[in-house]
C-alpha positions, -999 to +999 in steps of 0.1 A: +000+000+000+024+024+006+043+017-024+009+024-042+007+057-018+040+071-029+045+059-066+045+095-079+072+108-068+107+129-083+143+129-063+162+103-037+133+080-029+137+070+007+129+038+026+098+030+042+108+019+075+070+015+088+034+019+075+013+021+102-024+024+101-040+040+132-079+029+123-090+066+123-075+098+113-048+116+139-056+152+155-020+152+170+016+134+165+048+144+182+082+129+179+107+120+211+140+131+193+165+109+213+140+078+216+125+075+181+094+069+194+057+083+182+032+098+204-003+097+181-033+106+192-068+099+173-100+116+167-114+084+184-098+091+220-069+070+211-031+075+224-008+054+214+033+050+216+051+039+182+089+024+188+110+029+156+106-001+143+069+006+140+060-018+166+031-004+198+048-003+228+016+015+248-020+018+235-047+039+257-085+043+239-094+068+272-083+104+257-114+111+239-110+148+230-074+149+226-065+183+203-028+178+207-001+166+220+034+173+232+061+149+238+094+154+258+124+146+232+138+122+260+104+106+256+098+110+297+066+131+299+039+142+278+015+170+276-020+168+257-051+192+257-083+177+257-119+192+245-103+227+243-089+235+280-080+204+297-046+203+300-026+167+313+004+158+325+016+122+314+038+094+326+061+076+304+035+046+301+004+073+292-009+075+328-023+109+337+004+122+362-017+154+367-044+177+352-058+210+351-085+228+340-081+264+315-103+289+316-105+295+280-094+279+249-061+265+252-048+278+214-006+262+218+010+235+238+049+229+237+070+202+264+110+215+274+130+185+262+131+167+293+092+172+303+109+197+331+082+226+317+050+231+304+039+259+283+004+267+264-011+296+249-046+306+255-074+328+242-069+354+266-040+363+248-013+348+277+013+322+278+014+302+312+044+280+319+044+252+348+064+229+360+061+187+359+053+190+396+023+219+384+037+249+396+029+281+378+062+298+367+051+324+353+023+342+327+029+367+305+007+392+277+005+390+244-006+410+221-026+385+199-033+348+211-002+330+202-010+296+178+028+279+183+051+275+208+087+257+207+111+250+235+149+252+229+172+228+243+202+246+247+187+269+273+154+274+295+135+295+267+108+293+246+096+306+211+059+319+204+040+331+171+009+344+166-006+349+131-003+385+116+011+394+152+044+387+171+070+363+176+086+360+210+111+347+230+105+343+267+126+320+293+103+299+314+102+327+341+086+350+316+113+377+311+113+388+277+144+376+253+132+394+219+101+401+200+095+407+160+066+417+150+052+394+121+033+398+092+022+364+079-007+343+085+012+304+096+007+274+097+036+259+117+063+265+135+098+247+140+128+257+156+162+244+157+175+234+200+200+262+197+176+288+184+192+299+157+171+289+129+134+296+130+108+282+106+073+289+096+051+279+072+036+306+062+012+296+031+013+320+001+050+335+014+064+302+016+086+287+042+101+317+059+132+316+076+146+335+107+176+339+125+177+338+168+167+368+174+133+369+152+152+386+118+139+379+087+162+358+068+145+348+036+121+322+024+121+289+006+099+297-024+081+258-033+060+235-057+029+245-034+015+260-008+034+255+026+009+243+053+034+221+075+071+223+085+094+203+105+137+209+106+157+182+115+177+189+148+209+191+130+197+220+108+204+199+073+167+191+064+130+205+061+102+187+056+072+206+044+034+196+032+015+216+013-024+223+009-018+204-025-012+173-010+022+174-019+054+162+005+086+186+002+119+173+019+151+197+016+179+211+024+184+242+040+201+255+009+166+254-007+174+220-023+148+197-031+158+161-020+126+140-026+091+149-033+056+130-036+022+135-047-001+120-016-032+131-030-049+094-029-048+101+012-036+135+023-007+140+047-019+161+074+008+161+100+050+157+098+079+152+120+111+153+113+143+132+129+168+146+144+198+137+124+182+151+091+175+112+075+144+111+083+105+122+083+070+110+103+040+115+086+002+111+096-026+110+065-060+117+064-070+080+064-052+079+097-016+060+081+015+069+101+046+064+078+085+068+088+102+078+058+139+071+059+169+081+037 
């Protein structure tokens, strides 16, 4: 099937190293970076943990609501919002360490790399951080309610973006690091664990690019319109999907590597590995694939 699923294709064809299907299509995926492991969550109340082989190491059908998730990249804790502002607090094995309720919509969630901090965006135009043990660090304004937040892993800082807003830096005791205002509408964000490459697909202006401190650096202009984006740790590679139903993987040059019509079942989600070899992706049937070069 997934032979059949990628067969038009142009550039380095990479290896299918799994072909999972989930029985129902995926709200949320993350990937543990230094693990290789899959947190997927369904639109049926599914959460499930994928190994790299492709193999389930831990299946739960009780998150019915899930929005998104958030998993740590050591692959210790997890973070998913359920049914709009329930946030939770997960174990290792899925088990619900602690939760708490949002007034609000909860509109971003991001995980620090070892599940040490919690941070989500809500309608109320704020950004709250906590700790693993539920202690509020800190909350700060915005001016617009931010859609994407990404920790770093070099330091205890986060980056924010809100569409046709700002994008902001902030450590996790809410002092602010910088803040550019931007003019695009987005669709995703993904930065690099040093913070010195910032991504965001940003639909008709491409995949723009930005340096540490929020400055425009230039765009990737594609086959399509950018909805998704995902940068290797290692800064070498890009994965982007488009509203065409198209999947873009490049290098950071501009250089298209591989690309691949998935119009017979949409790709709707994308995570990329951390040595720049390889890409997760999540259709609209509900197929999780791990792409490998």
């Amino acid at each position: 099937m997934s032979e059949t699923l990628l067969q038009n294709h142009h550039g380095h064809r990479p290896q299918i190293v799994y072909d999972v299907a989930m029985g129902g299509p995926l709200t949320s995926m993350d990937l543990a970076a230094e693990t290789g492991v899959l947190l997927t969550a369904t639109d049926y109340g599914q959460l499930m943990l994928i190994a790299a082989d492709g193999e389930p190491i831990h299946s739960d059908l009780r998150f019915d609501g899930t929005e998104s998730v958030a998993f740590s990249d050591s692959g210790q804790y997890a973070a998913i919002v359920r049914n709009g502002s329930q946030l939770s607090f997960l174990s290792p094995r899925l088990k619900s360490l602690w939760s708490a309720k949002i007034t609000g919509a909860i509109t971003a969630l991001a995980i620090a790399p070892h599940g040490s901090h919690v941070a989500i965006g809500t309608d109320a135009c704020r950004i709250h951080v906590v700790d693993a043990d539920r202690r509020e660090l800190c909350k700060v304004e915005t001016g617009r309610p931010v859609d994407f937040i990404e920790f770093l892993q070099t330091k205890a800082a986060f980056v924010a973006a809100a569409e046709f807003g700002n994008m902001y830096s902030f450590d996790v005791h809410g002092k602010e690091l910088w803040h550019e205002k931007m003019l695009n509408n987005a669709g995703d964000l993904s930065v690099s664990p040093d913070g010195n490459r910032i991504l965001l697909a940003a639909f008709n202006h491409g995949v723009q690019l930005f340096d540490k401190r929020g400055h425009h650096l230039g765009s990737f202009r594609l086959d399509g319109i950018p909805s998704r984006a995902a940068m290797s740790a290692n800064k070498k590679r890009i994965g982007v999907l488009t509203l065409e139903h198209r999947i873009i993987w490049l290098n950071l040059d501009g250089n298209v590597i591989w690309a691949a019509d998935l119009s017979l079942d949409p790709p709707e989600h994308i995570c990329a590995g951390p040595f720049g070899d390889r890409i997760f992706v999540a259709t609209a049937s509900g197929r999780v694939l791990h792409l490998a070069w």
